[in-house]
N, C-alpha and C positions, 0 to 999 in steps of 0.2 A: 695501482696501475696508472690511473690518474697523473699521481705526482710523479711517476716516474717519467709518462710521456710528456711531461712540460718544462721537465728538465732534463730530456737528453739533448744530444747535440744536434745542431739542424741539419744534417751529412745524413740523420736518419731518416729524415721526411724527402732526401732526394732521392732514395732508394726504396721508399715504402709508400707507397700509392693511399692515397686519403683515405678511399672508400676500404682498402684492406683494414686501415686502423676502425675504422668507425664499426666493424663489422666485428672488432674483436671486442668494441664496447654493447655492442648491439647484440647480435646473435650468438658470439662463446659465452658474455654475460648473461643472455637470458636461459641459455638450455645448463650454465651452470645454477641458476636461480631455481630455474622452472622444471625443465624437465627430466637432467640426473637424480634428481633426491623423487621424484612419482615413478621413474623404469626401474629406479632402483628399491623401492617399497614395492613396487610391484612382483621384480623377481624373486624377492624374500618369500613373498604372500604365498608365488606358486611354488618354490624350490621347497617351500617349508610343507606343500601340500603330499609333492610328489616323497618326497623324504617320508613323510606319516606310509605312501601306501606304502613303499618299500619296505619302510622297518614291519610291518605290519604283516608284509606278506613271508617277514623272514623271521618274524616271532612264529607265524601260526608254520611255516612248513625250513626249516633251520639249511633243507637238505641245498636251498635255493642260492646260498651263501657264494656255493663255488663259481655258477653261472654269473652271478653278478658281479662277483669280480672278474670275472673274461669280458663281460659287456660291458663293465666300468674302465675297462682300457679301451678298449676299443672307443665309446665312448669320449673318451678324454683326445685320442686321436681323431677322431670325425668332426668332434667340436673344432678342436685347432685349426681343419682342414676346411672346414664351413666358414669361420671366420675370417680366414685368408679369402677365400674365392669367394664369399658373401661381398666384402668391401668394394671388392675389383670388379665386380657384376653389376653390381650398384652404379659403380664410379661406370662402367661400361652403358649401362640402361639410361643413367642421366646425362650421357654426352649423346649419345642416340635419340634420345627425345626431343631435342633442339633443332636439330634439321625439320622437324614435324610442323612447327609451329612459324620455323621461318619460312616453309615453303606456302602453308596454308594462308600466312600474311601478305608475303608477296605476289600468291594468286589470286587473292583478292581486291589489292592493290591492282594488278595490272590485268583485270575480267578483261575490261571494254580490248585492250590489245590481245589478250591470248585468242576471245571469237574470232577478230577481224586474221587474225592470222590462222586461223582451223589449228589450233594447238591443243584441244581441249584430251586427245587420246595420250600427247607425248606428255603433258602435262598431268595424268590420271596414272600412267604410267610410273612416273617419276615419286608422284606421292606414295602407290603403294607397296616401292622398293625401299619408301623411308617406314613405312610402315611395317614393314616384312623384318626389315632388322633393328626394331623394337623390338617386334613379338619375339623374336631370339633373344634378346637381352630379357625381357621378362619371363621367360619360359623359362631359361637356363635358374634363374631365381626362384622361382617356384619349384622347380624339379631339385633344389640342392636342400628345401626344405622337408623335401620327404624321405632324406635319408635320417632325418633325427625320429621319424615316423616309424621306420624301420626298423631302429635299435630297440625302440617303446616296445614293436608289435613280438622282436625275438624274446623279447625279456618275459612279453605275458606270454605266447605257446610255451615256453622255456617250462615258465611255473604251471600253467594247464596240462602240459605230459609228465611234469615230476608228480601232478597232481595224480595222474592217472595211473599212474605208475604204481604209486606207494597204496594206493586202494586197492590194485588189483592184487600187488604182491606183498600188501599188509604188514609192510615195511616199520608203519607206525601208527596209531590210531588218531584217524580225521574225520570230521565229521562233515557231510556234505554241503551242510550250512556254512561252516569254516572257509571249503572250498567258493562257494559263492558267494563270501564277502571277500576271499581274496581277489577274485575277477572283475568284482562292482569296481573293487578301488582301482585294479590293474588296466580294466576300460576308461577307468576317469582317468588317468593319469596318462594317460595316448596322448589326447591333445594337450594337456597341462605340461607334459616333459617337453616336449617342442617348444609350446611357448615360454618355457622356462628357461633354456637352453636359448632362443631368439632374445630374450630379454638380456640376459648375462652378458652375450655379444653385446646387444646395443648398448648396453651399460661401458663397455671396454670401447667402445665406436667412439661413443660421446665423450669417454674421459680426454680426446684430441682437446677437445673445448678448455679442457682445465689445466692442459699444458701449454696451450695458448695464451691462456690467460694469465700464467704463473710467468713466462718469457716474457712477455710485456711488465711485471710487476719485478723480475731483476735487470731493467735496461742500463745499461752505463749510461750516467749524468755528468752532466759538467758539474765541475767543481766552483759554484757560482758566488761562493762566500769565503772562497778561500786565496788568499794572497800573501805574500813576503808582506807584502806595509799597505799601510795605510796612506792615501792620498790627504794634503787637505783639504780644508773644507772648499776652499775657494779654486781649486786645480780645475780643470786648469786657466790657469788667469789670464794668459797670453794668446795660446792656441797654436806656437808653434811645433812642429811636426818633421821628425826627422825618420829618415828608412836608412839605415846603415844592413847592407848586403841582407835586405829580406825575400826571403823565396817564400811559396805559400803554394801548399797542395790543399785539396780538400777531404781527400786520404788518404793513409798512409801507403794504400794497394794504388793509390794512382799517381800519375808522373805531376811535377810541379808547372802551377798553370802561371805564377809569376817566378821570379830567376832573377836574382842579386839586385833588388830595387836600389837604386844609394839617390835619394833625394831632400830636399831640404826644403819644408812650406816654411816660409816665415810668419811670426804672429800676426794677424790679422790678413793676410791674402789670399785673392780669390782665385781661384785656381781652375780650372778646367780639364778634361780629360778627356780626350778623343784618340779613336783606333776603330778598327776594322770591328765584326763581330767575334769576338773569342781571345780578342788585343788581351786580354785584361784589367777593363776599366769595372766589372763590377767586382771583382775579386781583390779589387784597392780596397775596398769598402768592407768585405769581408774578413782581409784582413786589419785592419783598424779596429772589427768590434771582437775582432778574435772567434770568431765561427768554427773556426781551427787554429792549432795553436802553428805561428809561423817560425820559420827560422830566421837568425838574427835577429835586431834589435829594431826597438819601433818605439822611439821616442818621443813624449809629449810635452814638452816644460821640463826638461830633466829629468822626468821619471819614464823607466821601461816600462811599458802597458804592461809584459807579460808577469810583473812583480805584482801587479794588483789582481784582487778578487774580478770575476766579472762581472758584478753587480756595482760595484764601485765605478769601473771602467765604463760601461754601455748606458749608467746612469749619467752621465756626463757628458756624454754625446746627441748631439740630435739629429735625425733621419726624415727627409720626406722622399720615400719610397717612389716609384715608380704607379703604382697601382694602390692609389691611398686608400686605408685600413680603417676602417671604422667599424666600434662596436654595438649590438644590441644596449639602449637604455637612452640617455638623453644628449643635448649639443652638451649640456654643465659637464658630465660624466666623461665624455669625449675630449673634449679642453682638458678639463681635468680631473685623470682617471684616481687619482691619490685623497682629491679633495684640499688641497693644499693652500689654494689663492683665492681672494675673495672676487666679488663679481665682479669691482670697478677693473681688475685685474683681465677678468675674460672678456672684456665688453671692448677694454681699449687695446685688445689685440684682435676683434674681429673687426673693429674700427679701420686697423691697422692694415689689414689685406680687403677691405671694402668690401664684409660683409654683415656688416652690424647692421645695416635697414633690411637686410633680408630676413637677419633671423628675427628681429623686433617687429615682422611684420608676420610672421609664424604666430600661431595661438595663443603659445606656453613659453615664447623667448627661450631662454637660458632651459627651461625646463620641456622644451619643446622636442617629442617623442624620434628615436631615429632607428629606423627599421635597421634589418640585422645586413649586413655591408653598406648600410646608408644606403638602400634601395629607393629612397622617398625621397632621394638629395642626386643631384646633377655631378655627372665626374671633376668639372670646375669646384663645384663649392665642395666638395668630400677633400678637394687636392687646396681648398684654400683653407679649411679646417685644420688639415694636417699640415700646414703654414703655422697657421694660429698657434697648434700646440707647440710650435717648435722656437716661437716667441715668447710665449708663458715660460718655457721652460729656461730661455736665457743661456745657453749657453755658449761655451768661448767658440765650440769646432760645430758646425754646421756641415754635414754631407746631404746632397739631394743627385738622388737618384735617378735619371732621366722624368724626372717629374712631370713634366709639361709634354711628352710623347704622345699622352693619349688625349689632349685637350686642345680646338681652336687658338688661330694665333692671336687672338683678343685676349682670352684669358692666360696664353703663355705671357704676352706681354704685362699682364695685370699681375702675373706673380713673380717675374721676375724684378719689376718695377719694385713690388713688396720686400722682395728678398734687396731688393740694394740698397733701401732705406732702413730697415727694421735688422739689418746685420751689416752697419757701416764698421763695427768695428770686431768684427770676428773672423775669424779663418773659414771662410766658403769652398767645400770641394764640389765640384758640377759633372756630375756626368753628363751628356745629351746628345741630342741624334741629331738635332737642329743645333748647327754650328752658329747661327745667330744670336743664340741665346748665353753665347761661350766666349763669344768675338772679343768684349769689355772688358773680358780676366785681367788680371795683371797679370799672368804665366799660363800655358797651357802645355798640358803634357801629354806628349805622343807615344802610346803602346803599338809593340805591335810583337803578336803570342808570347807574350810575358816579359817582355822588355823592353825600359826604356829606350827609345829612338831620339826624341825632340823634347827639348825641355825648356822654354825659352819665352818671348815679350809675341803676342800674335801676329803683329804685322812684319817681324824678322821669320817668322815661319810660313807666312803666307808671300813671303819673297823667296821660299829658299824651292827650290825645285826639288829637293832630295826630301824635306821633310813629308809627313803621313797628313799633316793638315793639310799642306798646297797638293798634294793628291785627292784628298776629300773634296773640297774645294771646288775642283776641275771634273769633280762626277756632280757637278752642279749644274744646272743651267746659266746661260752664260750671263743673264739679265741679274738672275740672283751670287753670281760670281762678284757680280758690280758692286752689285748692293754690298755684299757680305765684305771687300777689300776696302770700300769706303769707309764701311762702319767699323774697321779695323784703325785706317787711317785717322779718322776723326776722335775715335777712342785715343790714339796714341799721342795724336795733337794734342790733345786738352790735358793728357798725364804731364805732358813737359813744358806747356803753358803754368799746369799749376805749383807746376817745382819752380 
């Protein structure tokens, strides 16, 4: 179940809520561990009990035979019908008890208001109308358990008047002893059918858990080693990036969120992406590591991404997310989850985003402990970590993710400052909220709901009236309009100074 959830595709984690899954690790796995194989050794224990008195009472008086098979239908139908309305009672009693507990919170929460306002009758009122239709929901529960009570009590008068019967009309010869061992057992077996018959159910309640668990264990996986060819070793070596007519939904039941991309990164440029909320700038990225498979062609260096494995492909890319990721265990482990590079290796890449005096001033350096989301580490340095990795890792295509959103403009300036040094010669894609951080691109590209609009040099876009950036722009204040057309200008200056 495990390896199933870690390789299906991430389309399933946007429809299936965390705490659902952790619950099918948590509570179907423990009442499949724990408590199905004890309700179910238990129902054995009593079903095998009540079986003894029965055969027992149908060895000593045979005439009993026919009544129990009228009460063994009946029976068989009460069960089914207890079962049904058992669950729904339940599932009724437990949504009924939450009002109880919310009202008795909130009325202790707001004491000092409900005095000051003389509430204290509408409020006594109000609890014991939650409490009233509780006790219906439990009542109803308790009263459907006594019809298994029932069938137990027709079953022993049944055999106490065939008893009486055949004594009086000497039917067959029984001894009175006989007679009261059949009623010892037929009394013991009152409450043991019930609870036998309750056990059964619960055993069929709980088998839900083992169907849950079995649906998690056949989930659909991506196919993550699976591709027409093999890349080489060095791919890609350039980083250029071409979209020939790609569209990209993220299922097949819903409409496409990009619509005939046709764009061309050239190797090595930095590129930007700016639009509205829902343009399609994080579903670029999406579609790049193949999350879902796109339409048309999405090529890297000559090869179509969709021809390779995606282990090959997503190995080859590097990501600084949005909300940087860090694991339980150490800074080494974190740099480098593989073990691959040696130290001089990790040291002159935290060197590299200015945080090497920080972690050499930590206890254990390189080996220095990191709680589970980096809770012990500041959202700057978790976001200059996942810098770091993505320099160890070296590779041609770099995407970052609105990185710098959730971090002061000191440290947005410290990593983008890192990102222009330590990837002068790779293909940078930028998403960002903060268009200053985007202004320097050599091209910036304008979505807006899944289609290109503007694709162009920034200070031709921030002259064109029609384009999505000079609308961005102008939801700007006007001091930072300045700023942001200057740093467009001066940026473009120095590109044509240096040609």
């Amino acid at each position: 179940m495990f390896g199933k959830v870690l390789k299906t595709p991430i389309r399933f984690f946007d429809i299936n809520p965390i705490g659902r899954i952790i619950n099918r690790f948590s509570n179907d796995t423990g009442i499949l561990d724990d408590i199905i194989p004890s309700t179910i050794c238990d129902f054995m224990n009593v079903f095998m009990t009540v079986v003894g008195s029965i055969s027992l009472t149908l060895f000593l008086n045979y005439w009993i035979l026919f009544p129990t098979i009228a009460l063994a239908v009946l029976f068989i139908f009460i069960r089914n019908y207890y079962l049904t309305s058992s669950m729904e009672i339940k599932r009724i009693e437990a949504t009924v008890r939450s009002p109880i507990f919310v009202h008795m919170g909130n009325t202790l929460c707001g004491m000092s208001t409900i005095r000051a306002a003389n509430m204290e009758e509408k409020l006594n009122e109000e609890f014991f109308n939650h409490v009233d239709l509780h006790t219906r929901a439990t009542s109803a529960s308790i009263y459907i358990n006594r019809w298994l009570d029932a069938v137990t009590l027709i079953f022993t008068y049944t055999t106490l008047i065939s008893c009486l019967l055949i004594k009086r009309y000497h039917l067959f010869e029984v001894e009175s002893s006989e007679i009261g061992l059949m009623l010892v057992y037929l009394l013991q077996s009152t409450s043991l059918f019930q609870w036998a018959i309750r056990q059964s159910c619960e055993v069929e309640n709980l088998m839900t858990s083992v169907e849950r668990v079995l649906e998690y264990s056949e989930l659909e996986t991506e196919p993550l080693d699976k591709g027409d060819r093999k890349p080489p070793v060095e791919w890609p070596s350039n980083g250029e990036i071409c979209f020939n007519n790609v569209s990209f939904k993220y299922d097949k039941n819903l409409s496409y969120v990009l619509n005939n991309i046709n764009i061309k990164i050239n190797a090595g440029e930095k590129i930007g992406i700016v639009g509205r909320t829902g343009a399609g700038k994080s579903s670029i990225i999406q579609t790049l590591f193949r999350m879902a498979e796109p339409d048309g062609s999405l090529i890297i260096d000559d090869i179509d991404i969709k021809k390779l494995s995606l282990h090959d492909l997503r190995s080859k890319l590097s990501i600084i997310p949005q909300e940087p990721t860090l694991f339980i265990g150490t800074i080494r482990t974190n740099l480098d989850p593989l073990n691959q590079y040696p130290d001089n290796v990790l040291w002159d890449a935290l060197e590299q985003v200015q945080l090497k005096e920080a972690i050499k001033e930590m206890k254990d350096g390189l080996e220095s402990e990191v709680h589970k989301g980096g809770s012990n580490l500041s959202v700057g340095q978790k976001q200059l970590i996942c810098l770091a990795r993505a320099i160890i890792k070296k590779s041609k295509i770099l995407i970052i993710d609105e990185a710098t959103a959730n971090v002061d403009f000191k440290t947005d300036s410290m990593v983008q400052e890192a990102i222009r040094q330590c990837f002068k010669e790779c293909t940078v894609i930028t998403i960002a909220h903060r268009l200053h951080t985007i202004i320097d691109n050599d091209r910036i590209l304008c979505l807006s709901q899944g289609r290109v609009v503007n694709f162009g040099h920034p200070i031709d876009l921030l002259t064109d009236k029609n384009s999505v950036l000079y609308d961005l722009m102008f939801s700007l204040e006007r001091q930072e309009r300045i700023k942001l057309f200057g740093l467009a200008k001066k940026n473009d200056l120095n590109k044509f100074t240096h040609l």
